[in-house]
N, C-alpha and C positions, 0 to 999 in steps of 0.2 A: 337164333342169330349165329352161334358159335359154330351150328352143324352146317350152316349154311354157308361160313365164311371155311371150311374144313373142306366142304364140299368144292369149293369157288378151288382149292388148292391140288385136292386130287384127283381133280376133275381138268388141269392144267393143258391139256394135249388132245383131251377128248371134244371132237366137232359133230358127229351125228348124233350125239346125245340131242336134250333138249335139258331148259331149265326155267322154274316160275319165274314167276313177278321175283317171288320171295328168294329164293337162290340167284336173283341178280340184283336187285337192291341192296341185301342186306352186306355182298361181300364189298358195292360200290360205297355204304354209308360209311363202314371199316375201314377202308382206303382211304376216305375222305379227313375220320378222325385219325387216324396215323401222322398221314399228312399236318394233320394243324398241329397237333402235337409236334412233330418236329419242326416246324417253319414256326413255331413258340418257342421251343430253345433253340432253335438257330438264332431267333429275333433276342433273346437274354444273352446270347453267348455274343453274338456281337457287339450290342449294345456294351458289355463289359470287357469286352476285347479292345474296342475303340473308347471306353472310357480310361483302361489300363495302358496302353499306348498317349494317351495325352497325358498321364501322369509321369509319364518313362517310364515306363513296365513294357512286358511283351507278353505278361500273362494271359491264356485263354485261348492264344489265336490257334494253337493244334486241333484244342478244343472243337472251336468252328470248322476248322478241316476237317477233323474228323465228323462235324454231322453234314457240313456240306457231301461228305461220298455216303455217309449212311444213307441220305435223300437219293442222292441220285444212283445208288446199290438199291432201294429197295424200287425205286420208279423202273428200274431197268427189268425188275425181278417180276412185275407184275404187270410186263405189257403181254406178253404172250398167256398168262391165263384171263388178262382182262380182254384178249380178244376172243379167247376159246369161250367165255362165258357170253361174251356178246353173239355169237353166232350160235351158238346155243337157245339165248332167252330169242333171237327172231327167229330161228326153226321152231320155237315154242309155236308162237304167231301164227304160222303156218308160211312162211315166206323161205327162200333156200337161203344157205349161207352166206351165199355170193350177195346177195343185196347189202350187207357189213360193207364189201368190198365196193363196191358201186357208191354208197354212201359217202364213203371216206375218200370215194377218190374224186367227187363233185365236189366236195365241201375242200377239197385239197386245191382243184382247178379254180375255184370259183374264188379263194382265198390266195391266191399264187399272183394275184392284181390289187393295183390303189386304187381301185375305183369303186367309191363309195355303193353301185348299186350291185356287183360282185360280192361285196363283202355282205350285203343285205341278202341280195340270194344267197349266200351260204350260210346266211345264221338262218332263212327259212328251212333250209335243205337238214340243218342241224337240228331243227323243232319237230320237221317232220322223222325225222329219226328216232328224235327224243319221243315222238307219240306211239312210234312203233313198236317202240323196248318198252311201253307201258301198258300195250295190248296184252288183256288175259290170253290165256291157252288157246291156242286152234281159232283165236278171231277170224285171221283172214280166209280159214277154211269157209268155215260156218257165213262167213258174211258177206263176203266179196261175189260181183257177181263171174271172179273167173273160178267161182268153184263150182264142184262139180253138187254141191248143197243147193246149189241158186234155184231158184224158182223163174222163169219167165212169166209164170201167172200170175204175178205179184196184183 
C-alpha cells in the first residue's frame, strides 16, 4: 500500500507509463482516508468553534482556518498526480490517454444542464468510466474486437 501510494507520488508527471488495479486503487483508498480524517476534524473543530462563539469566546475559529486551506492545499496538490495516475491505469487497459480526457469532458457536458435525463447520462458515462479503471491489464487489447488479438472465427 505505502510503495504504491510512494509510487502514486513519484510517478506525479509521468503519462506513458502504465499502472495496475493495485497502484491505482490503493493511492485512491489513501486519498479517500486523508480526506475523512480531515472533514472529522474540520466537523470537531467547528462544532467547537460554534459552541465557543455561543458561549462568547472566539476560541478555535483560526483553528478551522487553518484546516479548511489544509483540505483545500492538499485537494489542490493531488489533482495533477490523480490525473497522471488515472491515465496511466487506462493505458494499463489498453485504451490511449486521451479517452481520461474525453470522459471528463462528457460527463462535464452532460452535468453543465438541469435536466434530470443529462444528469442520468453522466452518472452512466461516470459508471462506464468507473468500469474501465477496473479493467485488469491489457483487457481491451486481448478482448476488444478492435484488437489486433480478435479472432473473426469466433
Amino acid at each position: 500500500m505505502f510503495e504504491a501510494y510512494k509510487y502514486y507520488w513519484q510517478n506525479a508527471f509521468k503519462y506513458r507509463a502504465t499502472s495496475t488495479r493495485a497502484d491505482f486503487w490503493w493511492p485512491v483508498l489513501v486519498n479517500f482516508i486523508i480526506f475523512v480524517i480531515l472533514y472529522f476534524l474540520l466537523a470537531i473543530a467547528g462544532f467547537a468553534s460554534v459552541t465557543s462563539i455561543m458561549n462568547g469566546y472566539n476560541h478555535g475559529v483560526g483553528f478551522l482556518i487553518f484546516l479548511l486551506f489544509v483540505i483545500a492545499a492538499f485537494a489542490i496538490a493531488i489533482i495533477i498526480p490523480g490525473i497522471a495516475i488515472c491515465v496511466r491505469r487506462v493505458r494499463d487497459t489498453g485504451l490511449t490517454g486521451w479517452t481520461v480526457l474525453v470522459f471528463w469532458l462528457l460527463s462535464l457536458i452532460f452535468t453543465s444542464n438541469d435536466s434530470a435525463v443529462m444528469e442520468t447520462i453522466s452518472s452512466v458515462i461516470d459508471i462506464i468510466f468507473l468500469v474501465i479503471l477496473c479493467l485488469p491489464t491489457g483487457y481491451v487489447n486481448k478482448q476488444g474486437w478492435w484488437s489486433a488479438n480478435y479472432d473473426q472465427r469466433c
